[in-house]
BAPA-300352 format. One record per residue (C-alpha): residue in three letters; x, y, z. Coordinates in steps of 0.001 Angstrom, whole numbers, padded with zeros to 6 digits, always signed. Layout:
REM BAPA-300352
ALAXYZ/...
This chain:
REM BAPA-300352
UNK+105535+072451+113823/UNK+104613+073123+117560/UNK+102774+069987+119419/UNK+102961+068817+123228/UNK+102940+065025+124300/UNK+102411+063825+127854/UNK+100793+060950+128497/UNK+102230+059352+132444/UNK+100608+056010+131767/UNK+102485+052820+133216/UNK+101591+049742+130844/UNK+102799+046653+132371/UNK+102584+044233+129155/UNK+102798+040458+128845/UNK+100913+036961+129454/UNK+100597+035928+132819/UNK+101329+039733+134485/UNK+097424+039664+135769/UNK+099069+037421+138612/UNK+100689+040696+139942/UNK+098055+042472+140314/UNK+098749+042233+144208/UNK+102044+043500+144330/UNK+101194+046170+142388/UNK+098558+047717+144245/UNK+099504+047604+147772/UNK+102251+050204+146524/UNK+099194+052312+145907/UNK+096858+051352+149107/UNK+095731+049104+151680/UNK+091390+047998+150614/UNK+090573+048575+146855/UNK+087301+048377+145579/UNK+087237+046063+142408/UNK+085002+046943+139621/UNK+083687+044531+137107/UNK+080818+043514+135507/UNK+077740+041505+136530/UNK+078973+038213+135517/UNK+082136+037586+132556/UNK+084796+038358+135328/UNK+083230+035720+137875/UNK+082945+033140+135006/UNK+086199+033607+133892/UNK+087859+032732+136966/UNK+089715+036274+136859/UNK+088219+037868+139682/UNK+089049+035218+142001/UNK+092375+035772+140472/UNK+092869+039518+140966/UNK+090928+038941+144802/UNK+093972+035866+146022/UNK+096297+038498+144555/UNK+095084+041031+146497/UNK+094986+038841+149938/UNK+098365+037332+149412/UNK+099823+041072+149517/UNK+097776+041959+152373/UNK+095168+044553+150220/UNK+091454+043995+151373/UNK+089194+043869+148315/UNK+085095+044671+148232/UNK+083290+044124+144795/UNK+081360+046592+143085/UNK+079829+044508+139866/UNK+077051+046190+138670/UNK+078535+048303+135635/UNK+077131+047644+132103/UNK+077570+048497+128317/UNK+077658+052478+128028/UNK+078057+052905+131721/UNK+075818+055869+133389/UNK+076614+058692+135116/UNK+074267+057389+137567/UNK+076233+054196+138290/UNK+079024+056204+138595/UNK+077863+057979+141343/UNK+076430+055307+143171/UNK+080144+053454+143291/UNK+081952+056037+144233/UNK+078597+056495+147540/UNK+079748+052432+148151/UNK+083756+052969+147665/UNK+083105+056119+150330/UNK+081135+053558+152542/UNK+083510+050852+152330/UNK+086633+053230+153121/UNK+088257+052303+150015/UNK+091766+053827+148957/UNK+092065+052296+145638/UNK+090362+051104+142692/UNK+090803+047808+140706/UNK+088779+047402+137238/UNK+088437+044378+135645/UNK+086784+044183+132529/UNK+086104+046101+129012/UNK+086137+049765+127913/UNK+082928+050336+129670/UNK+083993+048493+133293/UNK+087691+050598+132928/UNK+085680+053943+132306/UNK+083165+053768+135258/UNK+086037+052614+137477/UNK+088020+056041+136569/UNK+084592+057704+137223/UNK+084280+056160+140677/UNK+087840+056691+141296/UNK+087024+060696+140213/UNK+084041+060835+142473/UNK+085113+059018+145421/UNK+087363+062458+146404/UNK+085347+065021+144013/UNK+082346+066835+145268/UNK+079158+067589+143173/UNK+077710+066542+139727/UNK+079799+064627+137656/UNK+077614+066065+134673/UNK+079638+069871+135306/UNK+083258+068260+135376/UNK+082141+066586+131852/UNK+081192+069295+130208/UNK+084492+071665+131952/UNK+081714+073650+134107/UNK+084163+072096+137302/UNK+087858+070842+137222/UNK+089455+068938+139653/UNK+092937+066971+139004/UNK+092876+064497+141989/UNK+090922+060727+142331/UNK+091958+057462+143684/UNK+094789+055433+142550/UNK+093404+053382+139598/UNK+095237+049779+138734/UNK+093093+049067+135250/UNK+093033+045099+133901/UNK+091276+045161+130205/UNK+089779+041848+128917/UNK+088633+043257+125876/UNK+091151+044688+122818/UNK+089345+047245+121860/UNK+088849+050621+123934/UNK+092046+051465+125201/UNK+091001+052792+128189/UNK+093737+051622+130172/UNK+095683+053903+127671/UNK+094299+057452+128782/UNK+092812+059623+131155/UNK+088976+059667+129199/UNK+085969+057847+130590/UNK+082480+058019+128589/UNK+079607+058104+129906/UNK+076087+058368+129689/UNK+073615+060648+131177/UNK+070086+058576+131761/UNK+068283+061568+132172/UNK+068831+063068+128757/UNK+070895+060325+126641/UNK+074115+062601+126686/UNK+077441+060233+126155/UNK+079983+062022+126138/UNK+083903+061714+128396/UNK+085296+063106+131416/UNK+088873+063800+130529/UNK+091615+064443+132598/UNK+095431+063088+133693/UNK+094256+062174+137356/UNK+092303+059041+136059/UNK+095219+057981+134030/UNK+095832+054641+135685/UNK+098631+054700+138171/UNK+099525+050777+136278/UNK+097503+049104+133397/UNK+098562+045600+133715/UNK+097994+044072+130258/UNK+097944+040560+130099/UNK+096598+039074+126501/UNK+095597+036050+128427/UNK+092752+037624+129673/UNK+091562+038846+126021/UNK+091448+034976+124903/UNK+087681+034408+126624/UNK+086022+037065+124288/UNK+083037+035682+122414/UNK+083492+036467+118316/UNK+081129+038813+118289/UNK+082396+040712+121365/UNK+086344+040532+119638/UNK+084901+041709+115853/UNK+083082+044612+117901/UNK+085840+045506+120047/UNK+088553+044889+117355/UNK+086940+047299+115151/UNK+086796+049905+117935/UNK+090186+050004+118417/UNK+090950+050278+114877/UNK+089077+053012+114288/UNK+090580+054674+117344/UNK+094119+054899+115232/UNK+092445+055524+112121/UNK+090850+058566+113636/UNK+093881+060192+115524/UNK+095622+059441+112621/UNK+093169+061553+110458/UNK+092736+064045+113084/UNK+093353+067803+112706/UNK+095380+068029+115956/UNK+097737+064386+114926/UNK+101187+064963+115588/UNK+104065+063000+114540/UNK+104345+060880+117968/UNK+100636+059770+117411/UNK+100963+059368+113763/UNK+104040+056912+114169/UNK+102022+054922+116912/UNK+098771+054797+115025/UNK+100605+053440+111658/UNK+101609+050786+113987/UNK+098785+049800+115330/UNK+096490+049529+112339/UNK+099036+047425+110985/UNK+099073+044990+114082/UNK+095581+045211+113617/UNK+095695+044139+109947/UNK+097404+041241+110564/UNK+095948+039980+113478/UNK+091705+040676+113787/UNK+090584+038739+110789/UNK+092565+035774+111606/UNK+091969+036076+115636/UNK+088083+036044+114378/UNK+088615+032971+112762/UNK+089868+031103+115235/UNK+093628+031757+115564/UNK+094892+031099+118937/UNK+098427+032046+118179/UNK+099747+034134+120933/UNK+101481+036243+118970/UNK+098492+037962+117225/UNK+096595+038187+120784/UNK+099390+040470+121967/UNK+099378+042127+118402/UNK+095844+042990+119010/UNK+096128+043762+122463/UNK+099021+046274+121905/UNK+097217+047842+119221/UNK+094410+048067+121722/UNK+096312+049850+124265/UNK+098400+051761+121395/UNK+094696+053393+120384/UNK+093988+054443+123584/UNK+097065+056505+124020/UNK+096639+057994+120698/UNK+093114+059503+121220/UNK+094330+061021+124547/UNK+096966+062963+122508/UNK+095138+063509+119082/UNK+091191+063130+119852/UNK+088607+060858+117938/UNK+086781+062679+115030/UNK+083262+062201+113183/UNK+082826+058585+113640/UNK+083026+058583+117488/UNK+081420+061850+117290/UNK+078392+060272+115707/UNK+078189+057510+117445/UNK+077835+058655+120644/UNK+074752+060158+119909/UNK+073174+057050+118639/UNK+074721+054356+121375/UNK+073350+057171+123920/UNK+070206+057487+122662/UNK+069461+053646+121639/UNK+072216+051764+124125/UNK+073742+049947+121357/UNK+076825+047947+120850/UNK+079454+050646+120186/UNK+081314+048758+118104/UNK+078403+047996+116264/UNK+077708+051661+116118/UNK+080784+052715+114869/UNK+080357+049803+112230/UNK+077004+051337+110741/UNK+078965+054677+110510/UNK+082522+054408+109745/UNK+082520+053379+105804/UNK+080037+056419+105180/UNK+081863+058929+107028/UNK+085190+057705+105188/UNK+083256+058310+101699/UNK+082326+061938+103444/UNK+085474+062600+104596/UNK+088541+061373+102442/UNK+089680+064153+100447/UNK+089885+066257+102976/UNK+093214+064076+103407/UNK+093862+061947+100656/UNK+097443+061095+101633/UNK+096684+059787+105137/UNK+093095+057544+103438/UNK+095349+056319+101272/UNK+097866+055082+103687/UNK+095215+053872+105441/UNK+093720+052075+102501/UNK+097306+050529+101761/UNK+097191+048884+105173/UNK+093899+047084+104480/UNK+095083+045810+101493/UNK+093527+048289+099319/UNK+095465+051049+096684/UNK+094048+055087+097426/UNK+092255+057075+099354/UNK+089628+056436+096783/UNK+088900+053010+097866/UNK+089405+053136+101607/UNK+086046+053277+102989/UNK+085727+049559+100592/UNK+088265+048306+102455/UNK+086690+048961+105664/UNK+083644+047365+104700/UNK+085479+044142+103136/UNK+087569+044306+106714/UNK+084185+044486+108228/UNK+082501+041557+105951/UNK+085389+039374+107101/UNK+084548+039671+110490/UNK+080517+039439+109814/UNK+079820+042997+111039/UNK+078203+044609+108230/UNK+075268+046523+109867/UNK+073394+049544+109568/UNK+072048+052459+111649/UNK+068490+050992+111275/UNK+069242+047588+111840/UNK+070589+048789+115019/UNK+067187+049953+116081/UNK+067557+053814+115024/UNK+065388+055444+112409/UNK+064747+058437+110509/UNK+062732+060187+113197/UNK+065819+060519+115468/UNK+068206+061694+113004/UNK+067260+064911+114028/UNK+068065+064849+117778/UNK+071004+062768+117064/UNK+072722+065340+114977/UNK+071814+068155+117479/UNK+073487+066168+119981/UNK+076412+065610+118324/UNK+077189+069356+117606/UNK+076608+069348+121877/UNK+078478+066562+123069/UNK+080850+065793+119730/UNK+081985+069890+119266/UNK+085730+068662+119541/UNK+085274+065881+117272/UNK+083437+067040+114556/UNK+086013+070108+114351/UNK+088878+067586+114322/UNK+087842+066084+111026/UNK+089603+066458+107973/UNK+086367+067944+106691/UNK+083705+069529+108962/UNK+080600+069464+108527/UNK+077814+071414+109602/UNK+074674+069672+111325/UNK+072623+069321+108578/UNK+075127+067417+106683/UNK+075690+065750+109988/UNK+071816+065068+109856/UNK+072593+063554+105871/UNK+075685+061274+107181/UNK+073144+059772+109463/UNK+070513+059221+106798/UNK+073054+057518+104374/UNK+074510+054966+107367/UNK+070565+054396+107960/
């Protein structure tokens, strides 16, 4: 057994630590630029919170607040122009997966020359951006967790992540006060997103017993937390359940990679902008049924978790998981169709290589193409 785990993340967990946000970043510099969204952070009263932080420690703050769902490359680039501009020296991201990934991004090309498209795809390297201090208010993407941040090409519909240590946030302060806002729908979206982030480094090819041990974990904090949280819960213990298994996810797909689901999804959410979540919903159960003997002993474990007896039945008990939380979807209902299966499955053996060869069985495109068909 030979396997390598470094992951320099600083998660600084528990309700109420949003508040110091202030003391925590003038460590790291003296004007950040805070990223958000165009409104949820405003509404919420959280940027105001995060900005008083700020001032009462003496950082100077500008906004940046026009990232959205599956951020683009282009958006990206036109932060980091306004960071530059702005003489910014850190970066503060408030928000979901897709707010924490664009603020790495910015953070990348704020001291990074060139296209962001050739660091992406390993044509360039560089291991040096801003200081990033990363707030999630969603439990799902785990970005705060890793050094990935996906994005999406407008020009073509590529989605796929820039990966490497020096966007690994410098603190991820994770409060699960700031999860309690989320809309259902948002929560049974993002909730499902970060269980299938441990569910696929668990089944990975390149798992290791660190991420195996952390993934077990966090399905089973997710277990025993989504359905309820869904339903109205407001314990406080589940929200920090849910948010650790958030964060847990993130951490393990920057050790042991996502595999087909991801892979597949990417493609469609790139090509269509939809909900990933959603996405990952249409695909998941169908790529279990694909996938599960390839290894039966970690499908049935995770079967066991959701309630269910064997590998056999596991992709059921994703879609009863998923039935509970009223997202039951499909490819087509999502706005796809049969006409772009084709480019989808090219574009997953282009932007998904790693992920399709990290499932426990790999297929070739054209099965790819079938996978599609069945989750239409």
């Amino acid at each position: 057994m030979n396997f390598n785990y470094y992951l320099p993340v600083n998660v600084i967990f528990g309700c109420g630590k949003v508040k110091e946000v202030g003391s925590i970043t003038k460590t790291y510099g003296k004007k950040a630029l805070i990223v958000t969204g165009k409104s949820s952070a405003k509404k919420s009263g959280l940027y105001d919170k995060v900005k008083d932080s700020l001032e009462m420690e003496g950082v100077e703050s500008v906004l940046f607040d026009k990232v959205s769902q599956n951020p683009l490359t282009t958006t990206a680039m036109e932060g980091a122009e306004f960071a530059k501009e702005q003489g910014c020296d850190t970066v503060v991201a408030i928000g979901g997966g897709s707010i924490m990934d664009c603020a790495k991004a910015i953070a990348f090309l704020s001291v990074n020359d060139g296209d962001i498209n050739d660091y992406i795809f390993n044509r360039k390297k560089s291991e040096k951006a801003l200081p990033l201090i990363l707030i999630p208010t969603t439990c799902g993407t785990g970005s705060e967790g890793n050094g990935f941040a996906v994005l999406t090409n407008p020009e073509n519909g590529d989605k796929k992540s820039l990966r490497c240590n020096a966007i690994i946030a410098k603190a991820s302060i994770v409060d699960p006060e700031c999860m309690m806002t989320m809309p259902k729908k948002v929560l049974a979206s993002v909730g499902f997103d970060a269980l299938c982030h441990s569910m696929e480094a668990y089944t990975s090819k390149i798992s290791q017993p660190f991420t195996d041990a952390l993934a077990l974990y966090a399905m089973e904090l997710i277990a025993d937390s989504l359905v309820d949280l869904y339903n109205g819960s407001t314990e406080v213990e589940k929200w920090e359940k849910i948010t650790i298994a958030s964060t847990i996810g993130g951490m393990v797909i920057n050790q042991a990679g996502v595999t087909l689901a991801h892979g597949m999804e990417h493609p469609a959410s790139g090509l269509k902008d939809i909900v990933h979540g959603q996405g990952l919903a249409a695909l998941t159960p169908t790529i279990i049924e694909a996938s599960y003997k390839g290894n039966e002993y970690k499908f049935g474990k995770i079967s066991k978790i959701l309630g269910g007896e064997s590998a056999a039945d596991c992709a059921e008990q994703v879609k009863a998981l998923l039935g509970q939380i009223d997202l039951t979807v499909t490819l087509s209902e999502l706005g796809l169709s049969e006409a772009d299966i084709p480019w989808m499955a090219e574009n997953c053996m282009k932007v998904s290589a790693a992920s399709v060869a990290n499932n426990p069985v790999v297929f070739t495109q054209e099965e790819i193409a079938e996978i599609y068909r069945k989750a239409m």
